[in-house]
gemmi code that builds the backbone of each chain (N, CA, C; Angstrom):
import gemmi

chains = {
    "A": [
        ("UNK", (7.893, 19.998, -27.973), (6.927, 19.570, -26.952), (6.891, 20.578, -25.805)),
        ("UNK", (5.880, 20.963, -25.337), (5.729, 22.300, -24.229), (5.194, 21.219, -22.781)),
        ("UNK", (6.359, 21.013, -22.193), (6.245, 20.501, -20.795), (5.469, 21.505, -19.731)),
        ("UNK", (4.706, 21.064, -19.795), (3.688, 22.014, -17.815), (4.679, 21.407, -17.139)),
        ("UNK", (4.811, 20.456, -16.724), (5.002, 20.034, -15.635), (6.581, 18.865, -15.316)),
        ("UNK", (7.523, 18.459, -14.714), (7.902, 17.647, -14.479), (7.918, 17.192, -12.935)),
        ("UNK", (8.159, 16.045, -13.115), (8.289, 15.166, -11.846), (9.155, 14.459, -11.548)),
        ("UNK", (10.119, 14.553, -10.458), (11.486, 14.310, -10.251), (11.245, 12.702, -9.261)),
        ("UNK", (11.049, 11.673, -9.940), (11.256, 10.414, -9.052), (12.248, 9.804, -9.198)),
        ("UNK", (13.326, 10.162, -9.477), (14.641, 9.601, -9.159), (14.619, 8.703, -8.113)),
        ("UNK", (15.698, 7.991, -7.764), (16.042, 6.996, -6.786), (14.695, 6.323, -5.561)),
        ("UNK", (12.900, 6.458, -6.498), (12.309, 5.992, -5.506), (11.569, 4.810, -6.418)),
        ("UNK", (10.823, 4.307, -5.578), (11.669, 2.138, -5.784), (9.607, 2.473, -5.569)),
        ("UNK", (9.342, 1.151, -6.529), (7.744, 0.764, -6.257), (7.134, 0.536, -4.923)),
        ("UNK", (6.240, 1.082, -4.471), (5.032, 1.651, -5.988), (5.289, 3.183, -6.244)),
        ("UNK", (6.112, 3.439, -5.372), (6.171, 5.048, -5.511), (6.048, 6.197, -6.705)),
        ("UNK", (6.779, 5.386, -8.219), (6.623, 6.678, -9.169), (5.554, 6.619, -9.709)),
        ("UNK", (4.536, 5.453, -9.720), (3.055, 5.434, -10.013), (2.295, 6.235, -9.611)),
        ("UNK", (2.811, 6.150, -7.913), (1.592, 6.811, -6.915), (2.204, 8.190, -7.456)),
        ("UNK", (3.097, 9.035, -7.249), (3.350, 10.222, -7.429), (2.817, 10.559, -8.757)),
        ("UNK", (3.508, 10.073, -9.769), (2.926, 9.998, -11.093), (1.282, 10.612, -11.540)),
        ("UNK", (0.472, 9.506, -10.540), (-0.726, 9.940, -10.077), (-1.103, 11.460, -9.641)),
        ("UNK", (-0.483, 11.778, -8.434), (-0.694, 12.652, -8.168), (-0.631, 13.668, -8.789)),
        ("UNK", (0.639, 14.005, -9.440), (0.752, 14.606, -10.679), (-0.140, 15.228, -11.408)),
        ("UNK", (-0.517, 14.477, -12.609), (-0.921, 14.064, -13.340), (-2.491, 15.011, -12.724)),
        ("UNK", (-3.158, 14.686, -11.953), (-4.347, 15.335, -10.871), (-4.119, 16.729, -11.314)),
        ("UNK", (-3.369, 17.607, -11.068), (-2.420, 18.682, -10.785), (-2.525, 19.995, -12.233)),
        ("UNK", (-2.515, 18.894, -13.573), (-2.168, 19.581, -14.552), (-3.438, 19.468, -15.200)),
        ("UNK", (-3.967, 20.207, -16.748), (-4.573, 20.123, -17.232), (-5.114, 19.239, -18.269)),
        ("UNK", (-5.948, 18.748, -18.852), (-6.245, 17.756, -19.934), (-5.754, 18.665, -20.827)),
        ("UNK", (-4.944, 17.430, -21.862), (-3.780, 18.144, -22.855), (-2.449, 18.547, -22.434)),
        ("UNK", (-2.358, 18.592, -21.335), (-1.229, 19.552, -20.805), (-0.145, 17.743, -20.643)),
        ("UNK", (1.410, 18.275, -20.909), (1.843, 17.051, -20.852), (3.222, 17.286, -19.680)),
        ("UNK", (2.986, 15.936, -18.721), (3.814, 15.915, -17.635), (5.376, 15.226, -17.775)),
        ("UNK", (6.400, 15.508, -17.372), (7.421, 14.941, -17.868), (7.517, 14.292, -16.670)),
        ("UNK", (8.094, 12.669, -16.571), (8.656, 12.013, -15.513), (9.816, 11.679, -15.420)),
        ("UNK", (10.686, 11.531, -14.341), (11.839, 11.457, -14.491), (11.746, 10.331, -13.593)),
        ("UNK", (12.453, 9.168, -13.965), (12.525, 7.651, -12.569), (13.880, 6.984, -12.632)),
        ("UNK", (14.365, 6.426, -12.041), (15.570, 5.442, -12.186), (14.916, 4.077, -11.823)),
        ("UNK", (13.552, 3.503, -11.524), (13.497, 2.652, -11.005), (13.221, 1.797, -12.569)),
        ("UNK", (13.642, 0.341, -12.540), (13.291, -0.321, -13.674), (12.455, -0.260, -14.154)),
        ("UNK", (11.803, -0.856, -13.203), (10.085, -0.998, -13.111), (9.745, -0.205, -13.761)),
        ("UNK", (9.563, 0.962, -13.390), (9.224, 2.039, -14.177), (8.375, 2.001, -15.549)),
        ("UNK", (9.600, 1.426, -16.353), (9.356, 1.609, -18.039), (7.611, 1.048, -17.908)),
        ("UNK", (8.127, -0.437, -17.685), (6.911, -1.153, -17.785), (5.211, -0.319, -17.210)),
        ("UNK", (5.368, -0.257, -15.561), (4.701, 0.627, -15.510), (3.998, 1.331, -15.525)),
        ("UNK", (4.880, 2.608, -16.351), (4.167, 3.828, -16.121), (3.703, 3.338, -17.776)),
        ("UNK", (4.131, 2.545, -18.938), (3.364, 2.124, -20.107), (1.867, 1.806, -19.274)),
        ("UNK", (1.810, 0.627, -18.613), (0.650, 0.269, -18.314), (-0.474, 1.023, -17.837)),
        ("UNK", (0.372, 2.228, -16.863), (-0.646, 2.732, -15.823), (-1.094, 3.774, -17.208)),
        ("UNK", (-0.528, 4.511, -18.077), (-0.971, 5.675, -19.119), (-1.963, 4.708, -20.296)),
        ("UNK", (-1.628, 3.812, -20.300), (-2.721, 3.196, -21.420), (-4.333, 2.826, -20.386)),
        ("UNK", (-3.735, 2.770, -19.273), (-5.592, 2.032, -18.828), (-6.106, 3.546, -17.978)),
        ("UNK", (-5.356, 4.505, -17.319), (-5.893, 5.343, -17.157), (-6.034, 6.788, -17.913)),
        ("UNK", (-6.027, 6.182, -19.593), (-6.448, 7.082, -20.639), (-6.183, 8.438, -20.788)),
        ("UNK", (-4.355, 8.086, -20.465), (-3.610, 9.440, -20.932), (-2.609, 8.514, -22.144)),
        ("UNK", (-1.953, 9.428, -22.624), (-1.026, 9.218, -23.696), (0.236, 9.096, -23.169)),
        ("UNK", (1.142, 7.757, -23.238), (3.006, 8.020, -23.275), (3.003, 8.740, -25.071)),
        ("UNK", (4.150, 9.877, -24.822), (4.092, 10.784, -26.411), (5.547, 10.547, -26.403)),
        ("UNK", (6.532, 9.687, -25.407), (7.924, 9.891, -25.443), (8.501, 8.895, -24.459)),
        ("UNK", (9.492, 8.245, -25.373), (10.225, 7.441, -23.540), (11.238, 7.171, -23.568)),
        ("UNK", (12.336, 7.986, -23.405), (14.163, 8.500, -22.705), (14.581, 7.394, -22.377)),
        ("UNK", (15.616, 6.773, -22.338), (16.369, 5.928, -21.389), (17.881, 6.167, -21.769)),
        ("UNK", (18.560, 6.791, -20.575), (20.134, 7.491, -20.640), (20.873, 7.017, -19.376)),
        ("UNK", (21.804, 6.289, -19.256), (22.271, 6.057, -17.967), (21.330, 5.548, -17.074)),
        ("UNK", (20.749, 4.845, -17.161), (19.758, 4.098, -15.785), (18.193, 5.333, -15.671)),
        ("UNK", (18.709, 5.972, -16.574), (17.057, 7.356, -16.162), (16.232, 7.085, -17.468)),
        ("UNK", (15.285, 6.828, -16.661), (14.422, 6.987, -17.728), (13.701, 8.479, -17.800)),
        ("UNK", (12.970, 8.769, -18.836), (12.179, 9.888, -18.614), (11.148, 9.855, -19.093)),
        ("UNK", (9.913, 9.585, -19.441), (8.807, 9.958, -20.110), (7.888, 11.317, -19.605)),
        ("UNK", (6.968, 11.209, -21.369), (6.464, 12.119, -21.514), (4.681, 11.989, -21.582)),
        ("UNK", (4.304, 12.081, -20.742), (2.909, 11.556, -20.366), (1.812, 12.493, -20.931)),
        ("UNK", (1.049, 12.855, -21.794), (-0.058, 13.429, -22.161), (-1.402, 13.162, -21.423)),
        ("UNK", (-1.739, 14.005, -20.560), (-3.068, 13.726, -19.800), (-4.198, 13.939, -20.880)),
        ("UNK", (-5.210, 12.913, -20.982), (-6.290, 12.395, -21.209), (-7.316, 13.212, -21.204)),
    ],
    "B": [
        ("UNK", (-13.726, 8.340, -18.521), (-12.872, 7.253, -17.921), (-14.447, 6.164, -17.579)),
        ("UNK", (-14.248, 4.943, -17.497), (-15.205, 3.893, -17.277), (-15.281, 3.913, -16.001)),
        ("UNK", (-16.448, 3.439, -15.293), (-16.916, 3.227, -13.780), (-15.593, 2.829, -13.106)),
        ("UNK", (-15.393, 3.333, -11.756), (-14.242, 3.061, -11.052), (-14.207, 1.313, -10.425)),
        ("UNK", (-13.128, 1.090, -10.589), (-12.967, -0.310, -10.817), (-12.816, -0.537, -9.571)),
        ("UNK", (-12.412, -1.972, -8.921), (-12.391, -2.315, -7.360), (-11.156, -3.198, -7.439)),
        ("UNK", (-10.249, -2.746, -6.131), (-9.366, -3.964, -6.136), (-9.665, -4.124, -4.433)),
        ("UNK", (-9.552, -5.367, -3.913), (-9.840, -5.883, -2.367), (-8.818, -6.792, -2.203)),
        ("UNK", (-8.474, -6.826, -0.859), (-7.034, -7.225, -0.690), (-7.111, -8.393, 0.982)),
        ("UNK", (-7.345, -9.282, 1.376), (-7.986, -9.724, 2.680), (-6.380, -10.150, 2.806)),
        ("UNK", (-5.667, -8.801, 3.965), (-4.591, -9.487, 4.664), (-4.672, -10.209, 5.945)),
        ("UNK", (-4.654, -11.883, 5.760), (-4.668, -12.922, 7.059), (-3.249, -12.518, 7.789)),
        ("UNK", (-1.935, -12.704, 6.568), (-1.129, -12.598, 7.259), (-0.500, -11.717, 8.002)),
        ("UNK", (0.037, -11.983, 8.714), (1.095, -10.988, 10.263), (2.595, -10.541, 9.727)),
        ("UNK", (2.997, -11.152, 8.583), (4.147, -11.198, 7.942), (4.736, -9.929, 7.538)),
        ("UNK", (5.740, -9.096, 7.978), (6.428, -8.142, 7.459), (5.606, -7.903, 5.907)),
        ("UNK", (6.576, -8.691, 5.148), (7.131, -9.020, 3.712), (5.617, -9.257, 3.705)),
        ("UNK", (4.943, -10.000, 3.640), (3.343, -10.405, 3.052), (2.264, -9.147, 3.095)),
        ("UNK", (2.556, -8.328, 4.322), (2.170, -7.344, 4.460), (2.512, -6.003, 3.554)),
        ("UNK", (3.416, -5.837, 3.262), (4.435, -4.758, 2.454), (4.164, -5.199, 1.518)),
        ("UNK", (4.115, -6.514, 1.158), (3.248, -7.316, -1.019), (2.063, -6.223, -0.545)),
        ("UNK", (0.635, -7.006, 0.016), (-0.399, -6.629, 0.137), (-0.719, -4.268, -0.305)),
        ("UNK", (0.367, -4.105, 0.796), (0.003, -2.752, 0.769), (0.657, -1.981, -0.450)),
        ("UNK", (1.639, -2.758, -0.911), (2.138, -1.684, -2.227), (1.166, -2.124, -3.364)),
        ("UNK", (0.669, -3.622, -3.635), (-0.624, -3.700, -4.807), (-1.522, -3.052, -4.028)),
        ("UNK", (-1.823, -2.615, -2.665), (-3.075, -1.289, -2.815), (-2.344, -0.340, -2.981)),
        ("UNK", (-1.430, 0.405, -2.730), (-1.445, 1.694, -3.125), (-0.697, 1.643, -5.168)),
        ("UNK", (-0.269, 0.710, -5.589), (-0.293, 0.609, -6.636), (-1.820, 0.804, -7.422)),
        ("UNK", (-2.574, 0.213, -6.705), (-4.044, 0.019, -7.404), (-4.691, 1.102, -7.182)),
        ("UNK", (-4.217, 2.120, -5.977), (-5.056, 3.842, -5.681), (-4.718, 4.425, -6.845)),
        ("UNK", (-3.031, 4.188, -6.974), (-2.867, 4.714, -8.689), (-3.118, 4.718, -9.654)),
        ("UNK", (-4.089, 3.496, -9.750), (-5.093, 3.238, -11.220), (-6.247, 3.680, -10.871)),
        ("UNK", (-6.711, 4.668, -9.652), (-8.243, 4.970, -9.575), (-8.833, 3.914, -8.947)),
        ("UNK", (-8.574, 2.772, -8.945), (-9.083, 1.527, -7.685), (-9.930, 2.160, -6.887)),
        ("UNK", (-11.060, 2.257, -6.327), (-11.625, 1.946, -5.063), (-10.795, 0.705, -4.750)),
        ("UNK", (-10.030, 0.738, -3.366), (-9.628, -0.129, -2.591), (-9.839, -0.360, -1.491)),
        ("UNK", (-9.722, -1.712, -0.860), (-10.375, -2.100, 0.490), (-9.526, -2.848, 0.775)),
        ("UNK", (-8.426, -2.815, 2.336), (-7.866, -3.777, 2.785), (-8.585, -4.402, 3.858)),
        ("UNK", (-8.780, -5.406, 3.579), (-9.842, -6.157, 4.864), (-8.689, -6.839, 5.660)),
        ("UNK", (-8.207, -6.610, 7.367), (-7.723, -7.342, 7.961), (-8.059, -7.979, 9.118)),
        ("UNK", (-7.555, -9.384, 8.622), (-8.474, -10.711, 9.850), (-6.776, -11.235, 10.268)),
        ("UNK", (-7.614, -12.146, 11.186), (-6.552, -12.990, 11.894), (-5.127, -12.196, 12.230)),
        ("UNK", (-3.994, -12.626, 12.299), (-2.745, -11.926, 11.922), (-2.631, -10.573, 11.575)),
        ("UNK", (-3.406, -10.509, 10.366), (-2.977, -9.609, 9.446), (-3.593, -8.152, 10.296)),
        ("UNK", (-4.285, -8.312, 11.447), (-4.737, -7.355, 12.277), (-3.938, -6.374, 13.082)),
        ("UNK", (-2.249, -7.188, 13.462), (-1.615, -6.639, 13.992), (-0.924, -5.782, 13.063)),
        ("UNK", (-0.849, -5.402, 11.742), (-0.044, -4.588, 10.946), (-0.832, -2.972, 11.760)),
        ("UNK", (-1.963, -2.822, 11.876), (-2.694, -2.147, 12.182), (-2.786, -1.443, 13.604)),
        ("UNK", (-1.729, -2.292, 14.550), (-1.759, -2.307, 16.209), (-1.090, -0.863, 16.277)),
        ("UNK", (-1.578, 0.030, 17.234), (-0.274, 1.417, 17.484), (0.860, 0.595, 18.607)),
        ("UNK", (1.699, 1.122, 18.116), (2.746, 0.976, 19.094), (3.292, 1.600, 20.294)),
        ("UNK", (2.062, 1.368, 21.356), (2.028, 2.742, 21.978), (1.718, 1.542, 23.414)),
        ("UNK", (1.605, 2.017, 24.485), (1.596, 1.325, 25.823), (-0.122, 1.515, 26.302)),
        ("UNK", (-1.011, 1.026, 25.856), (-2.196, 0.955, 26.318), (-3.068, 0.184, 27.283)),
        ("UNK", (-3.857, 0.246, 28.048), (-4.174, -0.196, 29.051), (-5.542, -0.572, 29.010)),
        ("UNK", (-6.247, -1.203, 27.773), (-7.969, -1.433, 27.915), (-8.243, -2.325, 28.497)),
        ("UNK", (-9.298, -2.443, 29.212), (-9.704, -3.766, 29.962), (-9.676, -4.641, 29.123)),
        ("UNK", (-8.924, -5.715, 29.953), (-9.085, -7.209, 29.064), (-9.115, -8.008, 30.190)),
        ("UNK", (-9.376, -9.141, 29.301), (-9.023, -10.442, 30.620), (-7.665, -11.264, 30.418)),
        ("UNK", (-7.477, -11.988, 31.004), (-6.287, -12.905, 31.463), (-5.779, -13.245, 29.965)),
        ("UNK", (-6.769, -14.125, 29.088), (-6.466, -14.447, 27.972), (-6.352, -13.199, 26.881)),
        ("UNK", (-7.063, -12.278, 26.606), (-6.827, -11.508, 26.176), (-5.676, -10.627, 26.286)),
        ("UNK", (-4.747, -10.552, 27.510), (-3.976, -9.716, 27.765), (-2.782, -10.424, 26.998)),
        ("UNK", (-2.879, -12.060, 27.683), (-1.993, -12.934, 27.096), (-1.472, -12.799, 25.724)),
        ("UNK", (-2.873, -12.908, 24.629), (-2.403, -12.521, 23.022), (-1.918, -11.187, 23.217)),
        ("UNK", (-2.361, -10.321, 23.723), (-1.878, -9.045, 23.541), (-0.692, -8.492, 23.152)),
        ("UNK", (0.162, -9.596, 24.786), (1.648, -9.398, 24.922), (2.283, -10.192, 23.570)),
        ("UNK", (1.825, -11.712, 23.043), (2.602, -12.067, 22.167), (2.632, -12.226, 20.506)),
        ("UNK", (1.764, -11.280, 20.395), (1.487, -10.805, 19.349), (2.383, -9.352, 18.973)),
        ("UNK", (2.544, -9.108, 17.788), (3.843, -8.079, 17.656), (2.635, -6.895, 17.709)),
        ("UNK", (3.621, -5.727, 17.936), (2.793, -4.424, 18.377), (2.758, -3.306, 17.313)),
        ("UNK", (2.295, -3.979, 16.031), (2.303, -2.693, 15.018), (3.116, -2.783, 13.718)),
        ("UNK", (3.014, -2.552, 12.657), (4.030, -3.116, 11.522), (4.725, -3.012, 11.415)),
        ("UNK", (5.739, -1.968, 12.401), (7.454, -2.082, 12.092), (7.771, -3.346, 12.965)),
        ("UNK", (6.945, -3.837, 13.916), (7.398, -4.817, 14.933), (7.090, -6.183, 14.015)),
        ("UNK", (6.693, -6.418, 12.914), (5.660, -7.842, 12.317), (6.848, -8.514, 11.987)),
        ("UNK", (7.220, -10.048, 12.013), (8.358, -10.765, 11.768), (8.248, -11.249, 10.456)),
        ("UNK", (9.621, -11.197, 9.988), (9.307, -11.558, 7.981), (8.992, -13.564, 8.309)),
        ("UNK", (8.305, -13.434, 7.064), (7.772, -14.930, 6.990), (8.871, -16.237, 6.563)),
        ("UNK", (10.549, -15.544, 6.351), (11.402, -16.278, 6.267), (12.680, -15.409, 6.566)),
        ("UNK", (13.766, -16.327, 7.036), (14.612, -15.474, 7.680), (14.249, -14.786, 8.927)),
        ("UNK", (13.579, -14.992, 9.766), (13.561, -14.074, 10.479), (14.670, -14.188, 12.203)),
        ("UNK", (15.369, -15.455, 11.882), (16.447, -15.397, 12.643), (16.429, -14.313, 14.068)),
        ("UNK", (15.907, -14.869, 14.711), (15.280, -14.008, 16.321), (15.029, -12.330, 16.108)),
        ("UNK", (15.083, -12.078, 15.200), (15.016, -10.589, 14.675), (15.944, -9.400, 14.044)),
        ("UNK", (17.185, -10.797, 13.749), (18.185, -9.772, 12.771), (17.838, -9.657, 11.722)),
        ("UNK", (16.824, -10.436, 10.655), (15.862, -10.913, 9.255), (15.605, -9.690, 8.845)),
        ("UNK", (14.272, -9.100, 10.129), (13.782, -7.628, 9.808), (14.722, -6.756, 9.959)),
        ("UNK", (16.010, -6.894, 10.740), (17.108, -5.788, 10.835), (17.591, -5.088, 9.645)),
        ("UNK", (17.911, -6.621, 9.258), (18.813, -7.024, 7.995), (17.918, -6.564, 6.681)),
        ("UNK", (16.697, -6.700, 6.705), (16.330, -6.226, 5.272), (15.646, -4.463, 5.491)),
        ("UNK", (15.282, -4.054, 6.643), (15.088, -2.854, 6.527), (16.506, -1.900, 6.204)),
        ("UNK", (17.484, -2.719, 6.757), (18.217, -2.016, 6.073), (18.814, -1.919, 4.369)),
        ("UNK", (18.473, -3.236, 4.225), (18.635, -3.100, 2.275), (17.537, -2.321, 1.914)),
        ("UNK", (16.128, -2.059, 2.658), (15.174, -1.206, 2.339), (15.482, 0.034, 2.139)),
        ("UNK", (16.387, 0.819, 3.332), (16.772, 2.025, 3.063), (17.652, 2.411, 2.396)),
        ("UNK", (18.402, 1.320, 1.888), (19.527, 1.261, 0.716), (18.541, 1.455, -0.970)),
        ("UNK", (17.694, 0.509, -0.584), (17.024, 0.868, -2.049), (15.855, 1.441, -2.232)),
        ("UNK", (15.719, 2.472, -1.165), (14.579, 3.650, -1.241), (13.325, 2.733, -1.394)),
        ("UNK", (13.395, 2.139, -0.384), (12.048, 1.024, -0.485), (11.327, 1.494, 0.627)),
        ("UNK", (9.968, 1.671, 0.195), (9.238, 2.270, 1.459), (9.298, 1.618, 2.820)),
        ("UNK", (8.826, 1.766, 4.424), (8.850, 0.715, 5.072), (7.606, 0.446, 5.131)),
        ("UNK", (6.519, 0.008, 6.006), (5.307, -0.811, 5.879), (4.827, 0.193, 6.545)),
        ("UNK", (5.373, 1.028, 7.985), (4.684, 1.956, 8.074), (4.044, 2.969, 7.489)),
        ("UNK", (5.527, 3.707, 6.591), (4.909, 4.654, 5.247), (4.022, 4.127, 4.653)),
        ("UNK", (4.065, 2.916, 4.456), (3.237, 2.437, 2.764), (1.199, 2.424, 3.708)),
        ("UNK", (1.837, 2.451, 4.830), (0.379, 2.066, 5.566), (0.016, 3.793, 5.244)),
        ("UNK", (0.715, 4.607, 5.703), (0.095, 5.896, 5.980), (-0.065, 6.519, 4.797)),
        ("UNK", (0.596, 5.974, 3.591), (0.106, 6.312, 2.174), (-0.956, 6.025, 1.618)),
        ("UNK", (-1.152, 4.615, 1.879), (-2.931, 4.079, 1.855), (-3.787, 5.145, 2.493)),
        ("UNK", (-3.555, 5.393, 3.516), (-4.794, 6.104, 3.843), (-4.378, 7.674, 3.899)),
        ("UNK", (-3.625, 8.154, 2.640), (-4.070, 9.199, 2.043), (-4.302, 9.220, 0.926)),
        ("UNK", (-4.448, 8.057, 0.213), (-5.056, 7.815, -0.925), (-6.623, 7.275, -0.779)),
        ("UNK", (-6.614, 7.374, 0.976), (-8.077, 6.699, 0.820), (-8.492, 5.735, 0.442)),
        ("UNK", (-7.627, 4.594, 0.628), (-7.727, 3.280, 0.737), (-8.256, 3.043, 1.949)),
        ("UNK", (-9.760, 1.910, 2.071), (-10.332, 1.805, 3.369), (-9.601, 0.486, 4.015)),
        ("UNK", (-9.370, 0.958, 5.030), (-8.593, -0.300, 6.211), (-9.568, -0.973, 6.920)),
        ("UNK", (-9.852, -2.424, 7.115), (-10.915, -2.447, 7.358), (-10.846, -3.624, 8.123)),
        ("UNK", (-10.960, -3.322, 9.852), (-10.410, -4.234, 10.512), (-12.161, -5.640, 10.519)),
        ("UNK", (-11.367, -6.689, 10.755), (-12.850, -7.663, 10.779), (-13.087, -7.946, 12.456)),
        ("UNK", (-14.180, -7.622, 12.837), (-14.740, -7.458, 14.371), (-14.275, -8.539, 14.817)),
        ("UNK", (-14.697, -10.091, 13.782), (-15.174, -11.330, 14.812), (-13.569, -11.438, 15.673)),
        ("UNK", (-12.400, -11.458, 14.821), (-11.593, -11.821, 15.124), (-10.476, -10.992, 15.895)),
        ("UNK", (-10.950, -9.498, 15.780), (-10.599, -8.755, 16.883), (-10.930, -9.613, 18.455)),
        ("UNK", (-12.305, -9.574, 18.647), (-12.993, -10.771, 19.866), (-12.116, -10.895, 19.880)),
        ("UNK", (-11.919, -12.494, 19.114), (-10.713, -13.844, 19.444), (-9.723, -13.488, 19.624)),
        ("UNK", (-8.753, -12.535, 18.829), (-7.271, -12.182, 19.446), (-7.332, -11.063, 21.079)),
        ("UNK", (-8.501, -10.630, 21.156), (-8.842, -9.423, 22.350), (-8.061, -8.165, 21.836)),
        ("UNK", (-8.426, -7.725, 20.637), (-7.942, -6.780, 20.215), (-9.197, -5.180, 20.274)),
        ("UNK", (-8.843, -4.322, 21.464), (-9.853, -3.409, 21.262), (-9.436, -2.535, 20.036)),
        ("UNK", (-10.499, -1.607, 19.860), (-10.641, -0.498, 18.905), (-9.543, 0.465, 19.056)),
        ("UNK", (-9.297, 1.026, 20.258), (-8.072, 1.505, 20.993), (-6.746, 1.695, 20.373)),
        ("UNK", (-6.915, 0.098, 20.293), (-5.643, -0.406, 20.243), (-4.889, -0.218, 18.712)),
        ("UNK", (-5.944, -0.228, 17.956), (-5.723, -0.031, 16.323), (-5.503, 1.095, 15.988)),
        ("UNK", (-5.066, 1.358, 14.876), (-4.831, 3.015, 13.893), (-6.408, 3.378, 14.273)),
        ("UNK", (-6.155, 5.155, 14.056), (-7.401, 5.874, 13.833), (-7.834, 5.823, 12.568)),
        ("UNK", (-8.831, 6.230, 12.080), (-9.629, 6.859, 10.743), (-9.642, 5.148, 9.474)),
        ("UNK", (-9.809, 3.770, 10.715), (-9.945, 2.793, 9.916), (-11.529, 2.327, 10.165)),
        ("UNK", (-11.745, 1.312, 9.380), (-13.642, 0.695, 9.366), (-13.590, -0.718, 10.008)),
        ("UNK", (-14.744, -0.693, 11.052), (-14.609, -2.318, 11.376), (-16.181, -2.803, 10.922)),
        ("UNK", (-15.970, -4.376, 10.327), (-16.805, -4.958, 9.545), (-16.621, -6.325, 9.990)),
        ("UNK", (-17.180, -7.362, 8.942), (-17.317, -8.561, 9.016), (-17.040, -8.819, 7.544)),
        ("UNK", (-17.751, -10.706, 7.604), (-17.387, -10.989, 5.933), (-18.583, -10.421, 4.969)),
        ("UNK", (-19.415, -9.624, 5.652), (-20.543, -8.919, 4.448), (-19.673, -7.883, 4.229)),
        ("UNK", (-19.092, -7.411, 4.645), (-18.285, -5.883, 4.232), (-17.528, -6.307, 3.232)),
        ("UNK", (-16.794, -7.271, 3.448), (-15.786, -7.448, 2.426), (-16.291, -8.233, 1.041)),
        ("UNK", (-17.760, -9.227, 1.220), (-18.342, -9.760, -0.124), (-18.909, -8.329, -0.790)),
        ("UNK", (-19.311, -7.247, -0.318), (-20.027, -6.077, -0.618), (-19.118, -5.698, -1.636)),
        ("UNK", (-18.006, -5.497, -1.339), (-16.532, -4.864, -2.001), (-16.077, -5.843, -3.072)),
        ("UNK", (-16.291, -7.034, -2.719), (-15.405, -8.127, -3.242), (-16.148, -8.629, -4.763)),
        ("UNK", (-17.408, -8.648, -4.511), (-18.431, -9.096, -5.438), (-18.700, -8.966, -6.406)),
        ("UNK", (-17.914, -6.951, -6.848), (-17.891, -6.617, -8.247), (-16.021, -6.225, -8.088)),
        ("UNK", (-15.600, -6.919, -7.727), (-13.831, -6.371, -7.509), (-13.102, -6.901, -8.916)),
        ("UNK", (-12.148, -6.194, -9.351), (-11.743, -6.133, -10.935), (-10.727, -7.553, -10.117)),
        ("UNK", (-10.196, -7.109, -9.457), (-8.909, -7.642, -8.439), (-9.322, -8.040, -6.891)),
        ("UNK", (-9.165, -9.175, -6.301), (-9.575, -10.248, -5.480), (-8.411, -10.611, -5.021)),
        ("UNK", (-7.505, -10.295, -3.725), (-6.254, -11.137, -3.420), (-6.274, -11.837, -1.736)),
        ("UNK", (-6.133, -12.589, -1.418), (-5.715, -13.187, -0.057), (-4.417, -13.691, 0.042)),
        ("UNK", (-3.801, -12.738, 0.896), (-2.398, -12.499, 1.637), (-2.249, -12.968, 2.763)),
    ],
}
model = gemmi.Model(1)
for chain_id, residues in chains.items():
    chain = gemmi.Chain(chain_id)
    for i, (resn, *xyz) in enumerate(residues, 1):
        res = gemmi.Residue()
        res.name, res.seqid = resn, gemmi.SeqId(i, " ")
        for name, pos in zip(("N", "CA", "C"), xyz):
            atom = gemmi.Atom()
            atom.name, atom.element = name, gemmi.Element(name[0])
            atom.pos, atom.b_iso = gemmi.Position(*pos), 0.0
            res.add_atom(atom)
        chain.add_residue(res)
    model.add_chain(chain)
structure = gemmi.Structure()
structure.add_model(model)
structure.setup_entities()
């Protein structure tokens, strides 16, 4: 998998890795795939929801010690 | 992507905690592309107050709410617990323990996501709240502003 991009949201708590996530995501190219990094629970759920309705792809989803990581394919 | 969707949010309440719900489902909802609109009436007007020492003409009664009304959203009292003001002590600090935004940030994140703040006139009047007195770069309206927004809104909440 050829990562453009990652995004380090470690230790930040909702709504925050959405909104960043977002921003992100803005940033890189269609096709191009963003890696996220979060500790927040929430998270998993989420960033599933927010990539299925704003018509990018989850292609991957980590969970190691409290981190999650996914792999987000922009739309 | 399909037509941009609407979420509208009418915060009544003055409440820390009710306030901090309200503003993280808008900036949660900027993250889905939302057009968002926080419409604030009654209460929910003071999240919006600067906390700053201002001097606009008012009258007697007006000055009155002025003073006992809280001065801005770090000042807003939680809607339980709030124990003369150790409540808000006490949980801003589990806030900064768990990287939880405070209400100020989450306010100044809205409006760089361009979420419209959108104070309601009538009830500015009634509390004697001038323009002044509020954040910059917000909209003042009535209840047509907010049915305008509300009417095709994916998401509809009163806080």
């Amino acid at each position: 998998m050829n990562i453009t991009k990652t995004l380090d949201a470690k230790g930040l708590a909702c709504p925050m890795p959405i909104v960043r996530t977002k921003k992100a995501i803005e940033e890189v190219n269609s096709g191009d795939v963003l890696e996220v990094v979060a500790t927040d629970a929430g998270a998993k759920s989420d960033l599933t929801a927010w990539t299925k309705s704003s018509g990018h792809e989850l292609l991957e989803t980590k969970e190691e010690d409290g981190v999650y990581t996914f792999y987000v394919q922009k739309g | 992507m399909s037509e941009q969707k609407k979420t509208n949010i009418i915060l009544f309440s003055g409440d820390y905690d009710r306030a901090m719900a309200a503003y993280i489902i808008a900036n949660g909802a900027a993250a889905y592309d939302h057009k968002v609109t926080i419409f604030h009436t009654f209460w929910g007007l003071n999240a919006l107050r600067k906390d700053e020492k201002l001097r606009p003409s008012k009258t007697f009664m007006e000055k009155m709410f002025g003073k006992m009304m809280p001065k801005g959203a770090e000042n807003l009292p939680l809607s339980k617990m709030q124990y003369a003001g150790m409540g808000p002590k006490m949980i801003k600090n589990v806030m900064k323990k768990h990287n939880a935004m405070p209400l100020d940030d989450l306010i100044s994140m809205a409006q760089e996501q361009e979420i419209t703040l959108l104070a309601c006139t009538m009830t500015m009047d009634l509390l004697g709240l001038k323009e002044e007195e509020l954040l910059d770069d917000i909209e003042y309206g009535g209840v047509a502003a907010y049915i305008a927004e509300g009417e095709d809104g994916a998401i509809n909440l009163f806080i």
